[in-house]
N, CA and C of each residue as an Amber inpcrd file, in Angstrom:
protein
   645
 187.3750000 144.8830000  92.1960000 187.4380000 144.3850000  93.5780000
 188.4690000 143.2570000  93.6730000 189.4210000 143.2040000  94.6000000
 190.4630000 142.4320000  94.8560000 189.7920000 140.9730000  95.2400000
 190.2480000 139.8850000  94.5430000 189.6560000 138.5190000  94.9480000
 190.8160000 137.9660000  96.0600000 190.1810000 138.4650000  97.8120000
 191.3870000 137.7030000  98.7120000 191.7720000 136.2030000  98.3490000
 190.6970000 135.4840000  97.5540000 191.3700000 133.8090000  97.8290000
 192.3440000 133.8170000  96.3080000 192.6310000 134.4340000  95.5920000
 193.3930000 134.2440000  94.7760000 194.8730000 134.7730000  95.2020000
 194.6620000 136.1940000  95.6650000 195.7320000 136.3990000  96.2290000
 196.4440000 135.7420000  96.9050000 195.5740000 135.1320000  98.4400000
 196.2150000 134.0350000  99.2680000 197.0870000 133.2140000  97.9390000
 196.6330000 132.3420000  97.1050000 197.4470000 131.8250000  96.8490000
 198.6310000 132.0060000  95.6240000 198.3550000 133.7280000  95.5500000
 199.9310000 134.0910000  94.4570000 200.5970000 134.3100000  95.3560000
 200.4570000 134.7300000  96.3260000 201.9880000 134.8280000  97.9250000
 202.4270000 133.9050000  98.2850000 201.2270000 132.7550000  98.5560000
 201.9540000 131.8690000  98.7890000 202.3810000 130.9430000  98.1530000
 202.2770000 130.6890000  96.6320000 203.2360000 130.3790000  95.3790000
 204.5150000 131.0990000  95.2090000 204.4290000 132.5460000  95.2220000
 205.6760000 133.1710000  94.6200000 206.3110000 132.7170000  95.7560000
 206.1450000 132.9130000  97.3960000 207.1770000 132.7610000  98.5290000
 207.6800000 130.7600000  98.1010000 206.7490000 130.0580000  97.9900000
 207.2610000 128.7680000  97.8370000 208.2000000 128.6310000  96.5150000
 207.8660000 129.2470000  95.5080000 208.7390000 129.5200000  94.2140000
 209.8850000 129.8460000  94.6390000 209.8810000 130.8950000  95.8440000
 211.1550000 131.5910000  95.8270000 212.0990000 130.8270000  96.4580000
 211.6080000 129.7320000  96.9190000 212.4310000 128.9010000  98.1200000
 212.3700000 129.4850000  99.7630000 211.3340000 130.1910000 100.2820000
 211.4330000 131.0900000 101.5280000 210.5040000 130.3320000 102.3030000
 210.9060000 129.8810000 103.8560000 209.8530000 129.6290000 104.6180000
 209.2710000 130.9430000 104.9290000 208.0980000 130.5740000 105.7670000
 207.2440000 131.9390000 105.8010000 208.2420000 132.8760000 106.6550000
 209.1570000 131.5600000 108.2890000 209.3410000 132.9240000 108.6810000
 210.8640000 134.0410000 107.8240000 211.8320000 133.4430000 106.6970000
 212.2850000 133.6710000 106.0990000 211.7730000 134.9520000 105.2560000
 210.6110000 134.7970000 105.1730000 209.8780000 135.6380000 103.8510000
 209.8390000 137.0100000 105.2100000 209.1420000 136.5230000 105.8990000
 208.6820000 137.7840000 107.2150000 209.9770000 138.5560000 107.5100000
 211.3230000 138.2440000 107.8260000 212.5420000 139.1860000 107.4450000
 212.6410000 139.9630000 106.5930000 212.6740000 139.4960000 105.4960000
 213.1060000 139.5180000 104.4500000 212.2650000 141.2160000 104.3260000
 211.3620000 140.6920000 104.1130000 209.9900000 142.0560000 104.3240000
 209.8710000 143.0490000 105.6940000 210.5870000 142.8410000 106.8200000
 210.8600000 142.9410000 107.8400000 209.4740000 143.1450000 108.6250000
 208.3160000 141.9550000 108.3880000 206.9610000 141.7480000 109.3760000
 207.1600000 140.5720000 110.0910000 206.3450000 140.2630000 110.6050000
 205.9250000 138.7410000 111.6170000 205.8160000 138.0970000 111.0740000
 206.3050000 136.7750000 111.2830000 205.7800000 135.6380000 110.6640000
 204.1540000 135.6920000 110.6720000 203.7300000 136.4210000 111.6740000
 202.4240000 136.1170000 111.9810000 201.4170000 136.9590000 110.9300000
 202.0570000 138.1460000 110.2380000 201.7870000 138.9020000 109.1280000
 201.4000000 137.6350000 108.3090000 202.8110000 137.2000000 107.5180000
 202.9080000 136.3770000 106.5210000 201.7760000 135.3400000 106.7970000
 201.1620000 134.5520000 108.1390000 200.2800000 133.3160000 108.1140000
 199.1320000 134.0970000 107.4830000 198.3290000 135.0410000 108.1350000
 197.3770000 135.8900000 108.2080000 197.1300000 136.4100000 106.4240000
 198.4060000 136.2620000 105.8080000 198.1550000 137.1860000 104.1790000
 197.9020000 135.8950000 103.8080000 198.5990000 134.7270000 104.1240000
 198.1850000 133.3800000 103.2820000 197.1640000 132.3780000 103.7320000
 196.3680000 133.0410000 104.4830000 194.8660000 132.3180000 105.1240000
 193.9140000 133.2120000 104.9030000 193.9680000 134.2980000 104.2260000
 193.4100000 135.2050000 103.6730000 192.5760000 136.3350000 104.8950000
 193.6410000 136.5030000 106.0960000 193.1990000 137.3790000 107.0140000
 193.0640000 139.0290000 107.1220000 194.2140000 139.4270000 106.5650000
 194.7020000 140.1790000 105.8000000 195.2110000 140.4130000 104.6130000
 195.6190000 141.4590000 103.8300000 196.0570000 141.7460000 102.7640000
 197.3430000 142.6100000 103.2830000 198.6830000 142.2250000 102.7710000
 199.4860000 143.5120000 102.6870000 199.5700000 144.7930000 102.5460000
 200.4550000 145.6950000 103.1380000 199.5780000 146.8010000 102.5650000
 200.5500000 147.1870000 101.0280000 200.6130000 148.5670000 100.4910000
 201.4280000 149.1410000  99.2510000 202.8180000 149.0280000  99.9710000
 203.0670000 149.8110000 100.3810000 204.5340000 149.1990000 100.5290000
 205.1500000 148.2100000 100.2020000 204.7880000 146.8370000 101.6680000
 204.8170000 145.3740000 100.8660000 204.4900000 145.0860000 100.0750000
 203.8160000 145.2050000  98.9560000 203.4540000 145.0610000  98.1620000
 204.6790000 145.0410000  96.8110000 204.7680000 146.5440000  96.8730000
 206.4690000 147.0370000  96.2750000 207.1250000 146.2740000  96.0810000
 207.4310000 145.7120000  97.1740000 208.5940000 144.9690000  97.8090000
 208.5810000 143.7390000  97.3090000 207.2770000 143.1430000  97.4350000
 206.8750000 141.7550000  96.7970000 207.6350000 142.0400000  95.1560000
 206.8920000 143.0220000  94.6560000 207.1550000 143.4260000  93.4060000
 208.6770000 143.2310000  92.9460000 209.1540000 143.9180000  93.3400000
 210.6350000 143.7100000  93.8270000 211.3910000 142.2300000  93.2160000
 211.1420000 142.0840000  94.8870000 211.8660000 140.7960000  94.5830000
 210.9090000 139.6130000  93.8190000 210.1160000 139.4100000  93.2580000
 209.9030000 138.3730000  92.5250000 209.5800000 138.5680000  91.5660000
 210.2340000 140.1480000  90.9180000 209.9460000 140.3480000  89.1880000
 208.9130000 140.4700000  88.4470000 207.8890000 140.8070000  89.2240000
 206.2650000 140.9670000  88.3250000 205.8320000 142.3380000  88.9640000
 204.6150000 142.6120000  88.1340000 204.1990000 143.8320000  88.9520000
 202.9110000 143.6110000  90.0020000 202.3810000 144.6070000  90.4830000
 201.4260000 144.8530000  91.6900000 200.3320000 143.8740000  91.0590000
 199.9100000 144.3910000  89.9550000 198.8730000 143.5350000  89.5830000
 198.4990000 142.4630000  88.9420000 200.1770000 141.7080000  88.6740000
 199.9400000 140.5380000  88.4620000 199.9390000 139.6880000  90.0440000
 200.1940000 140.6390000  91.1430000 200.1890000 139.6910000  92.2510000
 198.5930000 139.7170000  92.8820000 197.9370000 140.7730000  92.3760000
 196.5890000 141.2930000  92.4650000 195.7200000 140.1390000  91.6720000
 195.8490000 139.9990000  90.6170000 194.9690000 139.0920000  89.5330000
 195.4390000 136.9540000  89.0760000 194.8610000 136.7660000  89.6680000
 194.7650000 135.7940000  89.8930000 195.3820000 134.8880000  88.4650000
 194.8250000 135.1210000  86.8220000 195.0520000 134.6570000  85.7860000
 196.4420000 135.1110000  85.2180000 196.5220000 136.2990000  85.6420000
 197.9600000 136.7610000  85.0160000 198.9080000 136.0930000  85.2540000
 198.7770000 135.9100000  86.8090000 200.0100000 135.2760000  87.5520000
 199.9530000 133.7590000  87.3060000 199.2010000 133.3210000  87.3870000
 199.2100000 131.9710000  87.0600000 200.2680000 131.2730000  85.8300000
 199.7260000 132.5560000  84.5670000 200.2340000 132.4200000  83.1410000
 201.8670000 132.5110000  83.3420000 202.4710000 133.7810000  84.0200000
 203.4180000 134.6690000  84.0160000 204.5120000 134.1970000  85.1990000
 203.9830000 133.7400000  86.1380000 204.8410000 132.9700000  87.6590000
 204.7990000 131.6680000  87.5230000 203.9030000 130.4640000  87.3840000
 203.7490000 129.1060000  87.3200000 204.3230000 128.7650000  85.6750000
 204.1330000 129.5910000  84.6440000 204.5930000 129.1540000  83.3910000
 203.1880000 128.0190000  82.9220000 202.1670000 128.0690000  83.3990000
 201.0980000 127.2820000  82.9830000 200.5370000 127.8510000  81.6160000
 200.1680000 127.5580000  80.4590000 199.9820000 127.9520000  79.0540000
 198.1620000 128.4120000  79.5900000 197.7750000 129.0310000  78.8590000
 196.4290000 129.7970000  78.8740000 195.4380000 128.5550000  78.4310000
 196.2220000 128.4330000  77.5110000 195.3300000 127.0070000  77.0900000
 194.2080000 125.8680000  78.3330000 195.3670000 125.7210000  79.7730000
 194.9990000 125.1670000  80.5570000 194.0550000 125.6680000  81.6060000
 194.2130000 127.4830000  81.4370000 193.4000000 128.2670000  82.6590000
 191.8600000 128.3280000  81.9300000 191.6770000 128.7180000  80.4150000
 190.8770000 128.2030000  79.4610000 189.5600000 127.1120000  79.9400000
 190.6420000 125.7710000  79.9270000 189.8890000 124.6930000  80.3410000
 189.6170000 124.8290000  81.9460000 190.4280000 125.6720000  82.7690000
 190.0220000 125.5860000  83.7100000 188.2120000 126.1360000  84.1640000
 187.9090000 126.5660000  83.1550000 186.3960000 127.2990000  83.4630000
 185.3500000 126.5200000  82.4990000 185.6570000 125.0030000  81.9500000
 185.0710000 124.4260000  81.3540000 184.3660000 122.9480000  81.2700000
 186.0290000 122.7950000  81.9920000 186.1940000 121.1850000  82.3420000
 184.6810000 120.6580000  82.7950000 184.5780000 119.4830000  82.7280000
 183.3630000 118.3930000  83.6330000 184.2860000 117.3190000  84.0660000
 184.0110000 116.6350000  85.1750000 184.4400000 115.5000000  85.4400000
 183.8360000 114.2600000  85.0160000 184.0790000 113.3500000  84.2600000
 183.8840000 112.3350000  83.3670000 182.9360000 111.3370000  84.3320000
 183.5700000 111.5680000  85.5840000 183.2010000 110.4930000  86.7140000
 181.9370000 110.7000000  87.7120000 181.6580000 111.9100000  87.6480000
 180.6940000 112.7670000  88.2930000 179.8390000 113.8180000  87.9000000
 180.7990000 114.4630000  86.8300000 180.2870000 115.9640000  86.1340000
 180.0540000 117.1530000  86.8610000 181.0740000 117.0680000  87.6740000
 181.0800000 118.3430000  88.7750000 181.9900000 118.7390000  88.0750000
 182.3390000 120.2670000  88.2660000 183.4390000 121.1180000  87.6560000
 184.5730000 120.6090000  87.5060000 185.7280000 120.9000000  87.2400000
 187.2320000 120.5970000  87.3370000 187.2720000 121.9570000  87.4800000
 188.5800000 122.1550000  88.6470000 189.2690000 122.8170000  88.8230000
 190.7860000 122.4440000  88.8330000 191.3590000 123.8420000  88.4920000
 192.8590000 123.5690000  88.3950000 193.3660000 124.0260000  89.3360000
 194.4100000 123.3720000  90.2870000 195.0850000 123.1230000  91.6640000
 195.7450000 124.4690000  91.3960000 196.5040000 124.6930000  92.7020000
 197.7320000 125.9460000  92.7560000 198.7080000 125.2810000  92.7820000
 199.0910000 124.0590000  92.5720000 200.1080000 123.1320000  93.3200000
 201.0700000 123.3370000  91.8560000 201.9510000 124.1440000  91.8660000
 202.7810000 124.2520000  90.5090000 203.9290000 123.4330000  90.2070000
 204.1110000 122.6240000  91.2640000 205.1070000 121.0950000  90.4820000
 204.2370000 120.1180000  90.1680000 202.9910000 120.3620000  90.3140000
 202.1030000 118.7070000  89.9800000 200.9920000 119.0000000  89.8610000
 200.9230000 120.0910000  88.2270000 199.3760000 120.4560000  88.4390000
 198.5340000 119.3410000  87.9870000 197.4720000 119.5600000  88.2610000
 196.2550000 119.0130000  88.1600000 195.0220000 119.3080000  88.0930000
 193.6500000 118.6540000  87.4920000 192.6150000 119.2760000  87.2090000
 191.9220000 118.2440000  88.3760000 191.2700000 119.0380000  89.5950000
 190.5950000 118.5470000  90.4240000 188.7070000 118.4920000  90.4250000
 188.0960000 117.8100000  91.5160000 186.5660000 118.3470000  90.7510000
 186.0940000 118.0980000  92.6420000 184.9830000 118.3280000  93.1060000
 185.0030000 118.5260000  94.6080000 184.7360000 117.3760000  94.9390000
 184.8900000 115.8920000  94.3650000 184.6430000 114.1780000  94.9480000
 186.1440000 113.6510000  94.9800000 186.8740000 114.6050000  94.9520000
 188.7640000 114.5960000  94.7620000 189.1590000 113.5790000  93.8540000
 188.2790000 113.3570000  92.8740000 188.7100000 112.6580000  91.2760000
 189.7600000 113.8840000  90.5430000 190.9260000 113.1980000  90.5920000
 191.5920000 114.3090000  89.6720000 192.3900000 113.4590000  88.8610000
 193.1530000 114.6200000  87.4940000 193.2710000 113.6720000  86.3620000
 194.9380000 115.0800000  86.3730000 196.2720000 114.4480000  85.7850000
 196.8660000 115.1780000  85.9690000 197.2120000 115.4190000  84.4720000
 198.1570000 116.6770000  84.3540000 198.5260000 116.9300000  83.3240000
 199.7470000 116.7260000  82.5070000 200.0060000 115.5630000  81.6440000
 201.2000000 114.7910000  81.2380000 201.3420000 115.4260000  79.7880000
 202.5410000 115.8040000  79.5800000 203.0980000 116.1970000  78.5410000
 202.1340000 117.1070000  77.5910000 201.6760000 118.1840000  78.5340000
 200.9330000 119.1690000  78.1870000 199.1260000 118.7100000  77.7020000
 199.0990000 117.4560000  78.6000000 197.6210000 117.1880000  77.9980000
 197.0100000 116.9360000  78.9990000 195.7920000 116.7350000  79.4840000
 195.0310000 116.1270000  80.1700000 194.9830000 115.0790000  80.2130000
 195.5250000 113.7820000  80.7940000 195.4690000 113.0100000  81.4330000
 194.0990000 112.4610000  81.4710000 193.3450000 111.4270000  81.0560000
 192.0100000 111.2960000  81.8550000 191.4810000 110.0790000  81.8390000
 192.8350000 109.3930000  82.0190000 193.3580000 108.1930000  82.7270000
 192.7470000 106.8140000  81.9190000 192.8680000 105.4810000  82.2010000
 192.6860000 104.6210000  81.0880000 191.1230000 104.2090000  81.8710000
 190.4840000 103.9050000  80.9520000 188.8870000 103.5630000  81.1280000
 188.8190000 101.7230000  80.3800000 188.5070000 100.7730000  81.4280000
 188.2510000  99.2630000  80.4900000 186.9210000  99.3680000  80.1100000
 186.9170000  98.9660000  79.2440000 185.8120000  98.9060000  78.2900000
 185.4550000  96.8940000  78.0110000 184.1970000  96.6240000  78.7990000
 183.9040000  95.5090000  78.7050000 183.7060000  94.4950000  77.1890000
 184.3410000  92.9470000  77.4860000 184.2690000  92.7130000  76.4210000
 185.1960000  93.2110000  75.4860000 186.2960000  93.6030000  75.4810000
 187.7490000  94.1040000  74.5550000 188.4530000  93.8670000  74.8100000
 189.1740000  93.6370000  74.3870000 190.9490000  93.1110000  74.0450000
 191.8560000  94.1500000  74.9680000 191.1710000  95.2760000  74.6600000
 192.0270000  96.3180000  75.1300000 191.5710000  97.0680000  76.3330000
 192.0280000  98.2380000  76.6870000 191.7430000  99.4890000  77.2700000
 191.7500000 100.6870000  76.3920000 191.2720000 101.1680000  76.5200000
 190.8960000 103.0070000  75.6920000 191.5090000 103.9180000  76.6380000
 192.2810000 105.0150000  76.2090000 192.3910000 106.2630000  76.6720000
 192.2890000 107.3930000  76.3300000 191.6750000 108.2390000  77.1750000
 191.7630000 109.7600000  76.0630000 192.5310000 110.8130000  76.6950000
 193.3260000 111.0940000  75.9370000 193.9180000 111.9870000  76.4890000
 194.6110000 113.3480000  75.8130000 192.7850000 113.9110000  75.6230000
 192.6030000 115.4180000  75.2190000 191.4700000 115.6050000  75.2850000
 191.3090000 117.0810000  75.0690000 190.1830000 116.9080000  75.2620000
 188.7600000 117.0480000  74.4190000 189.5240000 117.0870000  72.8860000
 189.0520000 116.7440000  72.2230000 188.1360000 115.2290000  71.7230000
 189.1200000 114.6900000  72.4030000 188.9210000 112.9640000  72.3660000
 187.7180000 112.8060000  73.6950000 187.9680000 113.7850000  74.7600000
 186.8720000 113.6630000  75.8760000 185.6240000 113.6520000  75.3930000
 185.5560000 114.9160000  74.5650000 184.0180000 115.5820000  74.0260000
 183.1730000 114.5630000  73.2820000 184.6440000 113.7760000  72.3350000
 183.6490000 112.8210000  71.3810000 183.4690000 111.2410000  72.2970000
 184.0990000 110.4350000  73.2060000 183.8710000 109.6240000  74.1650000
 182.1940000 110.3440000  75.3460000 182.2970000 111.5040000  75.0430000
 180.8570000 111.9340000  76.0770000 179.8630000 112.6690000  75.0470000
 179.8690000 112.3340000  74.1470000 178.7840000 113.2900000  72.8860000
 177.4910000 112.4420000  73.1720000 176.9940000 112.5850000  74.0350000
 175.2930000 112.1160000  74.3070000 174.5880000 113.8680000  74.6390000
 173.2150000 113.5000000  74.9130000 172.0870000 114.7740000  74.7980000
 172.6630000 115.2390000  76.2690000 172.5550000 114.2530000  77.3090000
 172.7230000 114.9980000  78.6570000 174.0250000 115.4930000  78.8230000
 175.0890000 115.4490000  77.7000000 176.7240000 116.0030000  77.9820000
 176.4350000 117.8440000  77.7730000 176.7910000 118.4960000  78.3820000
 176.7980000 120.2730000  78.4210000 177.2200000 120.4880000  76.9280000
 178.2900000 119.8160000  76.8100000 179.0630000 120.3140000  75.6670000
 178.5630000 119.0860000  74.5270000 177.2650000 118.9780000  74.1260000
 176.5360000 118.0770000  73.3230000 176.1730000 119.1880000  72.1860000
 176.0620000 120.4350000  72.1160000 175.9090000 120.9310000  70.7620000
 176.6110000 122.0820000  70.3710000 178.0850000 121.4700000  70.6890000
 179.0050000 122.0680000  70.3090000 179.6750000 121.8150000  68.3550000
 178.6100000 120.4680000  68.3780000 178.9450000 120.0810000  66.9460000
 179.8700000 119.3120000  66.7170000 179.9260000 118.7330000  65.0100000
 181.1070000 117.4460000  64.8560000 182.3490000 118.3550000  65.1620000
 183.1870000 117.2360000  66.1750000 184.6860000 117.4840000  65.9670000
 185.1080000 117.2900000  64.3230000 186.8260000 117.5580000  64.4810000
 187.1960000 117.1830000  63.2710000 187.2300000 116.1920000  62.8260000
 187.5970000 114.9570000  63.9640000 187.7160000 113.5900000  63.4130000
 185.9940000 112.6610000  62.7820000 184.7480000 113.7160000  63.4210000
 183.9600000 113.2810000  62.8130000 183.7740000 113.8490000  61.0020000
 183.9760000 114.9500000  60.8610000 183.7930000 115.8420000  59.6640000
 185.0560000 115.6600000  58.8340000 186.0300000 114.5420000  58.9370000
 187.3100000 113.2230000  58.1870000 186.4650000 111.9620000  57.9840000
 185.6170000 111.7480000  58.7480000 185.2920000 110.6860000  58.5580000
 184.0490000 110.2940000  57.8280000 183.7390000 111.5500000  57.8490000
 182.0920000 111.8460000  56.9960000 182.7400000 111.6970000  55.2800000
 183.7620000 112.5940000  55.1970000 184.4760000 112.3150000  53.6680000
 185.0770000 111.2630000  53.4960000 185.2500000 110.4530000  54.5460000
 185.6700000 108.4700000  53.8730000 184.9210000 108.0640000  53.6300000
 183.7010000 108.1780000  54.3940000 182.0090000 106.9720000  54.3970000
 181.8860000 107.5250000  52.4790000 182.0720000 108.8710000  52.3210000
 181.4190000 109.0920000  51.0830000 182.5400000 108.4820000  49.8080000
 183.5960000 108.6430000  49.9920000 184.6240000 107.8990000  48.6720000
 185.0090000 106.5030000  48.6910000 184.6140000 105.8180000  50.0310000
 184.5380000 104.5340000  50.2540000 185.9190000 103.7480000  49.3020000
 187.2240000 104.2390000  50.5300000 188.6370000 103.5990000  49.8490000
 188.6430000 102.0900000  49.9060000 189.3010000 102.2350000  49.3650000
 189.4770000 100.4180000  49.5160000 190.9900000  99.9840000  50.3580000
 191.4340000 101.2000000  50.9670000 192.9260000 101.1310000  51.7750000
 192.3360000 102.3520000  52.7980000 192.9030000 102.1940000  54.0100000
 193.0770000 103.1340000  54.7920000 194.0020000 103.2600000  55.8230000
 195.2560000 104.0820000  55.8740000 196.3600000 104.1130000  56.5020000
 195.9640000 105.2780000  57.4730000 195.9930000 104.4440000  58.5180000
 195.9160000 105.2020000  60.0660000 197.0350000 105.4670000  60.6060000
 197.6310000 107.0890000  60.4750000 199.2880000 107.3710000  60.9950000
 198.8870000 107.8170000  62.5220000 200.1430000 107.6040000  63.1740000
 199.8960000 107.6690000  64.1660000 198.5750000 107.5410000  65.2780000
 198.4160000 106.0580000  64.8720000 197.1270000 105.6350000  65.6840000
 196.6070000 104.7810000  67.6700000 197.9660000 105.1440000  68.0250000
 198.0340000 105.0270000  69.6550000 197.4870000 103.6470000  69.8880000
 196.4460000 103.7270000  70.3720000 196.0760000 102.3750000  70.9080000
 194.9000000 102.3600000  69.5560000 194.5350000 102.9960000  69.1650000
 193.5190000 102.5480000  68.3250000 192.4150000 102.9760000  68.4480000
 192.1650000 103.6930000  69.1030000 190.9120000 104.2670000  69.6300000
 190.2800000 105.1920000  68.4060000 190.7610000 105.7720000  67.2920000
 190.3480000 106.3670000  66.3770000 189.4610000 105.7230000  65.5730000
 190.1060000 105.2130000  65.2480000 189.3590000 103.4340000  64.4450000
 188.4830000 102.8030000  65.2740000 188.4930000 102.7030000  66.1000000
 187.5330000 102.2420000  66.9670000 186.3180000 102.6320000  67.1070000
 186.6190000 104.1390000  67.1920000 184.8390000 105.0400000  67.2090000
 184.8960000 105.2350000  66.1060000 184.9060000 105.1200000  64.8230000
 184.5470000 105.2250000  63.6140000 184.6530000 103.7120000  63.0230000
 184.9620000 102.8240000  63.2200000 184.7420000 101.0940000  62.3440000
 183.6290000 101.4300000  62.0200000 182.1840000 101.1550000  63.0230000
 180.6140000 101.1150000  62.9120000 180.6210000 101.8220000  61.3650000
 181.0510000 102.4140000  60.9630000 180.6680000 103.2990000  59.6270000
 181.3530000 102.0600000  58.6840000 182.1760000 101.7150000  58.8270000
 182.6900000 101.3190000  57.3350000 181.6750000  99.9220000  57.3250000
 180.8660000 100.1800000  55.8420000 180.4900000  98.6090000  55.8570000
 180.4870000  98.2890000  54.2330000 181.7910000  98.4020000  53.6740000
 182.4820000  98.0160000  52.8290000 183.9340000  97.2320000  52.6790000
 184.5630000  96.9720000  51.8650000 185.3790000  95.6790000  52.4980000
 186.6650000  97.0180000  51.8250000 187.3500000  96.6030000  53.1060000
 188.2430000  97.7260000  53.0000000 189.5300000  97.0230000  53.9450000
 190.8790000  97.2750000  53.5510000 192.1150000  97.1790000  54.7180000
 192.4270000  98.7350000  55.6500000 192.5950000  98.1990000  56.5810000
 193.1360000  98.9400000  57.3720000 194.2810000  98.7500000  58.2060000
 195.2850000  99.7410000  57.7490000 197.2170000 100.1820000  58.0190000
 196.7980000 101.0120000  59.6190000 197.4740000 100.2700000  60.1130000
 197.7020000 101.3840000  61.0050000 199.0000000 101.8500000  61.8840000
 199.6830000 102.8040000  62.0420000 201.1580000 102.7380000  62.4330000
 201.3250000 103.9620000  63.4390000 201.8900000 103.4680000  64.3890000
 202.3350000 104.3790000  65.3400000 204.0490000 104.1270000  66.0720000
 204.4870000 105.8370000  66.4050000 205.6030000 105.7300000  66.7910000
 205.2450000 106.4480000  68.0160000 205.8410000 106.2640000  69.0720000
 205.0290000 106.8330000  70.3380000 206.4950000 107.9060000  70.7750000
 205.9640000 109.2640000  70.4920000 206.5520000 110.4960000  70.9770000
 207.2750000 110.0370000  72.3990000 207.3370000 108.9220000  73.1370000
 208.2440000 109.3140000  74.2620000 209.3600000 108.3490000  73.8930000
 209.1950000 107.6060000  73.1370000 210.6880000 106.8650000  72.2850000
 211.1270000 107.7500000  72.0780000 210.6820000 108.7270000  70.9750000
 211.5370000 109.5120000  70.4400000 212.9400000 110.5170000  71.3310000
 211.7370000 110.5360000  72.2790000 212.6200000 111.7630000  73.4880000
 214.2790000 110.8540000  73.9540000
């Protein structure tokens, strides 16, 4: 069964992709502008023909303009990775869903209290959190780092089990170094949720070069 609200918005991505106002697109196809409002408010559906035609000119086939995930992957250039999280996410702030926008110059993971967190250099974003009483601010930004900042009983994703950085850190508590060089350690936040463990007298290195120098 054809999902109209997905469609609505692969037409009206590919036409904005393409650079076409609607009534531009409605030539082009030779219908009404009033066609084109009606396919992108989800009044109608095109029929096969247009369809073709769509096909056509914007280089995909019928049913990636039909299926909502394909196109996403295949027209926006968004990695799977992100459509993935799109059916997983929680919002940190509320714990209502996240959803991922159609907006393909500035995506983003939205949730329905319009808390949204965007996506910077292929990560989730999920913005800086102060933490009372510290020197600093904390950020996480993955979502790996989310899971272990929300690992309590009432989190959904609470028995999903140790991440990796817990099941690294289970094999330090046990060889108990007397050095520990933290590469690439950002703000510090690694060390941070794992100190409580060390209660042996130990140094700790820690060094970071931050990937957007490099660029």
């Amino acid at each position: 069964m054809i999902n109209k609200v997905e469609v609505v918005k692969i037409i009206s991505c590919l036409r904005k992709k393409a650079g076409y106002s609607q009534a531009e697109f409605s030539e082009i196809l030779n219908v009404s502008p009033q066609a084109v409002s009606k396919w992108e408010t989800g009044l109608s559906l095109p029929d096969i023909d247009i369809l073709l035609n769509m096909s056509w000119m914007f280089k995909t086939s019928i049913n990636n303009i039909l299926e909502g995930d394909d196109y996403i992957d295949e027209v926006a250039g968004i990695e799977r990775e992100f459509l993935f999280l799109n059916k997983i996410l929680k919002c940190p702030k509320c714990y209502n869903d996240l959803k991922l926008n159609n907006n393909i110059n500035n995506l983003t993971y939205e949730c329905n209290n319009k808390h949204y967190f965007n996506i910077i250099d292929g990560v989730v974003d999920f913005k800086t959190r102060e933490i009372s009483g510290e020197q600093w601010s904390l950020s996480y930004r993955n979502y790996d780092e989310y899971l272990h900042e929300h690992h309590w009983l009432g989190n959904p994703n609470y028995k999903r089990g140790l991440n990796k950085a817990d099941v690294i850190w289970e094999e330090i508590v046990k060889h108990r170094p007397k050095i520990i060089l933290d590469m690439a350690c950002g703000t510090g936040q690694g060390i941070k949720h794992q100190i409580k463990k060390i209660n042996w007298p130990v140094t700790i290195i820690m060094v970071d070069i931050s990937h957007r120098i490099l660029k």
